[in-house]
C-alpha positions in Angstrom: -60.1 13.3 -31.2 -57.3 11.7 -33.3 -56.8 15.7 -34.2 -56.3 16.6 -30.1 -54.1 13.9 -29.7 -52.0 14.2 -32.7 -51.5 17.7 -31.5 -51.0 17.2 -28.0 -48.2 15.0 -29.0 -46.8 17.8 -31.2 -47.1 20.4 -28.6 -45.0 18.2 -26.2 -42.5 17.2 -29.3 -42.0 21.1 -29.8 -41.7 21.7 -25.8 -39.1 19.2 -25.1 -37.1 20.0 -28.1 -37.5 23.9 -27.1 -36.2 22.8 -23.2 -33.5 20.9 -25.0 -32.1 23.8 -27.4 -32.1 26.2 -24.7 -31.2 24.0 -22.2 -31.3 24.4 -17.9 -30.7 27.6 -17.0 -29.2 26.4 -13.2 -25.8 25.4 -14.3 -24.7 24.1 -11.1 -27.5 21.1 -11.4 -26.5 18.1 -12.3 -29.1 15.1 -13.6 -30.6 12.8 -10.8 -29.2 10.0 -13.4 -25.7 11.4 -13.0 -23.1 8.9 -12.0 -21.1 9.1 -9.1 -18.5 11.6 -9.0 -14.9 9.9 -9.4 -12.9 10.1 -6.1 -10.7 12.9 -5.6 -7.3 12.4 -5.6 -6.6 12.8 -2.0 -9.2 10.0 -1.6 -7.1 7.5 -4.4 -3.7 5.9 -2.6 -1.7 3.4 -4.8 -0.7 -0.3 -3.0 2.7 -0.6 -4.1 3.6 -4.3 -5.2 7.4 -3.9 -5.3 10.1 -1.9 -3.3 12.6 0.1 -4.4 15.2 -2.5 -4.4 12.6 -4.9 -6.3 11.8 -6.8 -2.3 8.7 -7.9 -1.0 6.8 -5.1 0.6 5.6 -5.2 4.1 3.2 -2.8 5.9 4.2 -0.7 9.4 0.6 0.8 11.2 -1.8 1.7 8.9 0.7 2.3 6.1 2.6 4.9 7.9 5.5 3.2 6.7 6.8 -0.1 4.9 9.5 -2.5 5.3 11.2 -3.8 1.9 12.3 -7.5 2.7 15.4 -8.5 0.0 16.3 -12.1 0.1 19.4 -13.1 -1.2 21.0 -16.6 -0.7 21.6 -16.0 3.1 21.4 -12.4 3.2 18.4 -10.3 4.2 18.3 -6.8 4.1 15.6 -5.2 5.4 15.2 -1.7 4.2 12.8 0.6 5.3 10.2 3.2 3.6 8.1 6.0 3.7 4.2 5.3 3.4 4.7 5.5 -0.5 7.5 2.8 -0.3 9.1 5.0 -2.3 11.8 7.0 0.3 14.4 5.9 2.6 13.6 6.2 6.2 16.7 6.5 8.3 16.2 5.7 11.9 18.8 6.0 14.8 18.3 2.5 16.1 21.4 -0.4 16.0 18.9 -3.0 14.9 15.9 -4.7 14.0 14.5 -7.9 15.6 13.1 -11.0 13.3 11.3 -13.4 15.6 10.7 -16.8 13.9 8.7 -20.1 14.6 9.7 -22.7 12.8 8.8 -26.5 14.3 7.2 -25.2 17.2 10.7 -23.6 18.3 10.6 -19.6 18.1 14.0 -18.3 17.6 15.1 -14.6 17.5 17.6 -12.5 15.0 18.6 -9.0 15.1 19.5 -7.6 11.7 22.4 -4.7 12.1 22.4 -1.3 10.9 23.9 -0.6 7.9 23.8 2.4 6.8 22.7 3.5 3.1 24.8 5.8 1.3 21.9 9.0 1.6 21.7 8.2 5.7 22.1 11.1 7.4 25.1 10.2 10.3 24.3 7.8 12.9 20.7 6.8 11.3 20.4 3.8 9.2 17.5 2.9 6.5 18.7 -0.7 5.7 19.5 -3.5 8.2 21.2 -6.6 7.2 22.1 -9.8 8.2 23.9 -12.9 6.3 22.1 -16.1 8.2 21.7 -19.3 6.2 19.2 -20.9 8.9 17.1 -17.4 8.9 16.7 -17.7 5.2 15.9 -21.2 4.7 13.2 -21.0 7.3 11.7 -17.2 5.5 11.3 -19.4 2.4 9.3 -22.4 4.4 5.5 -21.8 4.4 5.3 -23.4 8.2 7.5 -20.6 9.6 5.7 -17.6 10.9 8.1 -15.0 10.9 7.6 -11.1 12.7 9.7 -8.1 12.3 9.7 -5.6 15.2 10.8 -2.3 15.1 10.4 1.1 16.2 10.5 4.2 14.3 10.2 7.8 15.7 9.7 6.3 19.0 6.8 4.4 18.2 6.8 -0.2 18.1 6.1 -1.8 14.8 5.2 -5.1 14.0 4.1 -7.1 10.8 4.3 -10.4 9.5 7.1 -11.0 6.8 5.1 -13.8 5.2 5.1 -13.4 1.3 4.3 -15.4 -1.6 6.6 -16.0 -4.3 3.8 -16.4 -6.9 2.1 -12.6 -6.2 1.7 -9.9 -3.6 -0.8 -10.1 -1.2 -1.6 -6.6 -0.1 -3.3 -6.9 3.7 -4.3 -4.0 5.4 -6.8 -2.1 7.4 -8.4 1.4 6.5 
């Protein structure tokens, strides 16, 4: 009996190193075991952190476009981007509307064109405004600030509030 097992064993041994030298003759089969296949790269999208003018990103829709917020002493600029937040994205409107509560009070600002040097002619990307009171309250964490605008005939709206410390990347997919 210890002969018929000893054998069987060596029968098997000999089959499953035959199966393994010649391997599986449907090449299109993959193991059951096989992990997941990576996503394709039309499924893989990048989250930007930082605009191209090193601002805090904001989102427009469902990442259709993005709004690069730069603060600087009492000038804002607000420029706006493709859905890569990588390209300028002139649109013919005069301006763009910041509403802000701050203290219960809700205030308004409009932010005038200002045209970047690749705009095509009566189209502006980047919107500015130098406001002392409007950046003091953007840096207060009790503000709520909103900026509305509309692009290609469609309203936008998102929240400008940001963290100095790190991005936080909010969206819907």
């Amino acid at each position: 009996m210890k002969v018929f097992k000893l054998h069987h064993y060596t029968l098997a041994f000999v089959g499953t190193l035959m199966f393994g030298l010649t391997g599986c003759t449907d090449a299109g089969s993959e193991p059951t075991t096989a992990k997941p296949a990576p996503a394709k790269e039309a499924d893989k999208h990048e989250h930007p952190t930082e605009g191209p003018h090193h601002g805090h990103l904001i989102e427009l829709g469902k990442e259709e476009f993005h709004a690069e917020l730069v603060h600087d002493k009492s000038v804002i600029t607000i420029y706006l981007l493709d859905s890569a937040a990588k390209a300028a994205v002139a649109i013919d409107s005069k301006n763009l509307i910041i509403n802000l509560k701050h203290d219960g009070k809700p205030e308004q600002f409009e932010l005038a064109a200002s045209p970047d040097a690749g705009d095509a002619e009566g189209k502006s990307s980047r919107f500015t405004i130098d406001n002392a009171e409007l950046a003091e309250h953007l840096e207060h964490a009790d503000s709520e600030a909103r900026l509305s605008v509309t692009i290609n005939g469609n309203p936008y709206s998102a929240s400008l509030a940001h963290s100095h410390d790190e991005h936080e990347h909010n969206h819907d997919h």
